[in-house]
C-alpha positions in Angstrom: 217.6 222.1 109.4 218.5 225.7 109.6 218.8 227.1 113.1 217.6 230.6 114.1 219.8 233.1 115.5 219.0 233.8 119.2 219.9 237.4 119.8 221.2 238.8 123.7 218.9 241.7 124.9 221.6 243.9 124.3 222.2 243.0 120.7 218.3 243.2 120.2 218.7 247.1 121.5 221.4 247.8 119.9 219.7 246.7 116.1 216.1 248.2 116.9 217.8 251.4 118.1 220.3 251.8 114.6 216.6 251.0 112.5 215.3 253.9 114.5 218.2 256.1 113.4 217.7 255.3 109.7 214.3 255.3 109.9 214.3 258.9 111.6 216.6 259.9 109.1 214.1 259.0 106.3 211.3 260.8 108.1 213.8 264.0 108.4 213.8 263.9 104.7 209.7 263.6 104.1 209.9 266.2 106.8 212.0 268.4 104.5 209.4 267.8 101.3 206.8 269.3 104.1 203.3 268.6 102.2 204.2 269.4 98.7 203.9 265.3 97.1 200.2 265.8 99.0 199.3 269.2 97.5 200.9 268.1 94.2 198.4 265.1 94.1 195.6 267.1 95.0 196.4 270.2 92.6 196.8 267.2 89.9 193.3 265.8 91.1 191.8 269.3 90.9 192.7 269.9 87.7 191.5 266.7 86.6 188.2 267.1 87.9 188.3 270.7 86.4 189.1 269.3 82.9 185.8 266.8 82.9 183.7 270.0 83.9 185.1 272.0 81.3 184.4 269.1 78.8 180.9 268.6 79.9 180.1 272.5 79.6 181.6 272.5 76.0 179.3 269.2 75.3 176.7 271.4 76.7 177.2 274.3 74.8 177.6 272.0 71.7 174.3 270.3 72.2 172.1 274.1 73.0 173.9 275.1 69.3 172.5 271.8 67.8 169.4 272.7 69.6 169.5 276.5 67.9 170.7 275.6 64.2 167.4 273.1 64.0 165.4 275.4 65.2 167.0 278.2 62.4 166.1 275.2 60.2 162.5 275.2 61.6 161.6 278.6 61.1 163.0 278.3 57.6 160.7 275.2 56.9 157.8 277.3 59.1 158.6 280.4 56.4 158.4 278.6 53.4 155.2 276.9 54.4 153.8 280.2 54.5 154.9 281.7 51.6 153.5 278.3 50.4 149.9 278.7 51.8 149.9 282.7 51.0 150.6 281.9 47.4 147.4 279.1 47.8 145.1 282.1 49.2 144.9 283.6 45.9 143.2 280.8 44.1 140.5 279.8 46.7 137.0 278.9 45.5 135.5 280.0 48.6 135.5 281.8 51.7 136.3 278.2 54.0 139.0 277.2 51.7 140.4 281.1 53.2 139.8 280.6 56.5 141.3 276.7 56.3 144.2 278.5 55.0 144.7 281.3 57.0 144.8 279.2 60.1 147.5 277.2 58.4 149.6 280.4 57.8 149.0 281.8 61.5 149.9 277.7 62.8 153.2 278.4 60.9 153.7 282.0 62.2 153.0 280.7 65.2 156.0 278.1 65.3 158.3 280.5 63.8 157.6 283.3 67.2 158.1 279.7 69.7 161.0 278.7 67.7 162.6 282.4 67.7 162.0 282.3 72.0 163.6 278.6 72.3 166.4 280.3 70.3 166.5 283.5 72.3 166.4 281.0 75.5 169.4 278.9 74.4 171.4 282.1 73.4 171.3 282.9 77.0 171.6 279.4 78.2 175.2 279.5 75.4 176.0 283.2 77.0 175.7 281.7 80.8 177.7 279.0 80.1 180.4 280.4 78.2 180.5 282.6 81.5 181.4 279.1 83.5 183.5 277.9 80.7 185.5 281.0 81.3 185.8 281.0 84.8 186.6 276.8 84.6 189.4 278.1 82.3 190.7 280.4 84.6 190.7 278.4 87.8 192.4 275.7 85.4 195.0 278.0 84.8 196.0 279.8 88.0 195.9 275.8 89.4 198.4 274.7 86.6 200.6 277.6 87.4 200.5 277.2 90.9 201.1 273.0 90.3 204.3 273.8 88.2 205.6 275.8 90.8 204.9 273.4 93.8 206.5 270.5 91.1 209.4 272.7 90.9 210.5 272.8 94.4 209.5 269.3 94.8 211.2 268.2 91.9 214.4 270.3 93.4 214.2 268.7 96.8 213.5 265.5 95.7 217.1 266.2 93.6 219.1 267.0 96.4 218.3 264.4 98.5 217.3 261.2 96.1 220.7 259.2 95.9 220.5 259.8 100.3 217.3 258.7 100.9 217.7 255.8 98.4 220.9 255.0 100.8 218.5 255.0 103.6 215.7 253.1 102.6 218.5 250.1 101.4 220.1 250.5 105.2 216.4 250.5 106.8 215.5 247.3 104.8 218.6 245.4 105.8 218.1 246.5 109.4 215.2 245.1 109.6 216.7 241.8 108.3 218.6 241.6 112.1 216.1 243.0 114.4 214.6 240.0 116.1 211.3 239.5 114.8 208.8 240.0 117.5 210.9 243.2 118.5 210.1 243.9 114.8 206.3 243.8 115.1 206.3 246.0 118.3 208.7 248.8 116.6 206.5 249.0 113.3 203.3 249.3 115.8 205.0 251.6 118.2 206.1 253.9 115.2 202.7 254.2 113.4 201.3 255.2 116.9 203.4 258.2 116.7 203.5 261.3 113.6 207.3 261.8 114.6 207.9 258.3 114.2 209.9 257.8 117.6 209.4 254.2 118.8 213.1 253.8 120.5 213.8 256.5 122.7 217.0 258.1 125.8 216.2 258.9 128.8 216.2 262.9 129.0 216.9 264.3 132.1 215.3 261.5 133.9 212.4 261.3 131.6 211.1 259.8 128.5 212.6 260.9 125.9 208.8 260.9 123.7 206.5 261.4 126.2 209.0 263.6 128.5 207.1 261.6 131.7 209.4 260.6 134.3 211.0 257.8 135.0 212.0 256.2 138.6 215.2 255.5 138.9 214.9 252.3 139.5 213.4 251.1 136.1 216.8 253.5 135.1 218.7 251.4 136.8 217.1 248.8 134.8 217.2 250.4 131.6 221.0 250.8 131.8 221.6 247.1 132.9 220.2 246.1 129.5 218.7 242.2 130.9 215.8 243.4 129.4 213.4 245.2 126.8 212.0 248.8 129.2 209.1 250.7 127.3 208.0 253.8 129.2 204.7 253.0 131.0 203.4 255.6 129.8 203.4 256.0 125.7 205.0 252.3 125.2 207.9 253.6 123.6 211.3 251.3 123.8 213.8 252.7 126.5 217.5 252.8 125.9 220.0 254.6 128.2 222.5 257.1 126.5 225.4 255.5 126.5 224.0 252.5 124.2 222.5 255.6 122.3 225.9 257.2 122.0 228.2 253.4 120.7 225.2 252.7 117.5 226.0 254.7 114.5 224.7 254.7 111.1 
């Protein structure tokens, strides 16, 4: 059966406090890409969204042109039907079989005037929305402009330091293979407690070096005698004293 390596207090320091250094030289580096792989998604996203709207209006439009070439196609049946009943006028027996067939012309003439205002209403209905088809254009545009050139600088910082940070995150995940594991747990919680990352910390002038609270000498005292883990009292981060600080390199 395999044993588990027990670690002294000191070695346990010394490997949470050289995670912490390759760790905070990873965040230096998303530090350096600011908020550009954020605004880069959500450019992307916006323009997405953008592209279904403009697709919808141009199914709209498409549908209000149906709409207007049946209703051309109306008024042409309506027309024909009138010339067809005008034509019928001059052979009527009597003066019902005129009337009958007047009201039939004057139905038709009557469906050709609606049919002309639907098309007069879907014109404008077309002209509006070719407006917003326009202005979804334009937006698309200035967006894809301004997304190439946040891609560009992203692209060119992601360049100059790819092959580094890929060196980092392999030295971060075999780091993490030595830190004792409960130590582990606490630096991962400790870290996402904090946007600057800092869950191993110096003593600065006789203070935390996260929460700049101070610290007693005494529990200094403590810190530098390494028999066991110190977090400040205050923001729970792990103490280390400089010297330790000063021997782990990465």
């Amino acid at each position: 059966m395999a044993t588990v390596k027990e670690y002294n207090v000191e070695e346990k320091l010394v490997s949470v406090l050289r995670l912490q250094k390759i760790d905070s030289k990873l965040d230096e580096i998303q530090i350096l890409k600011g908020e550009l792989p954020i605004e880069v998604r959500d450019l992307e996203d916006e323009i997405e969204g953008l592209n279904h709207r403009l697709a919808h209006i141009e199914d709209e439009i498409k549908g209000i042109q149906d709409f207007v070439a049946a209703k051309k196609n109306a008024i042409k049946d309506a027309e024909a039907l009138a010339k067809k009943y005008e034509k019928q006028q001059d052979n009527v027996k009597n003066s019902r079989e005129f009337e009958a067939i007047s009201k039939e012309i004057e139905m038709q003439q009557l469906e050709i005037k609606l049919a002309e205002k639907h098309i007069r209403d879907a014109n404008d209905d077309i002209k509006e929305k070719s407006r917003s088809l326009e202005v979804a254009k334009r937006t698309i545009g200035d967006k894809e402009t301004n997304l190439k050139h946040k891609k560009g600088e992203l692209e060119k910082i992601i360049g100059e330091t790819e092959k580094e940070e890929k060196g980092f995150e392999k030295q971060s995940e075999d780091a993490r293979t030595k830190v004792d594991a409960r130590l582990l747990a606490a630096y991962e919680k400790i870290r996402k407690n904090y946007r600057n990352g800092l869950a191993v910390v110096t003593v600065v002038r006789d203070s935390c070096g996260g929460c700049f609270n101070a610290i007693p000498p005494q529990r200094q005292a403590e810190i530098r005698h390494r028999k066991k883990i110190i977090v400040c009292e205050h923001c729970g981060r792990i103490l280390v004293d400089n010297d330790l600080d000063a021997t782990v390199t990465i």
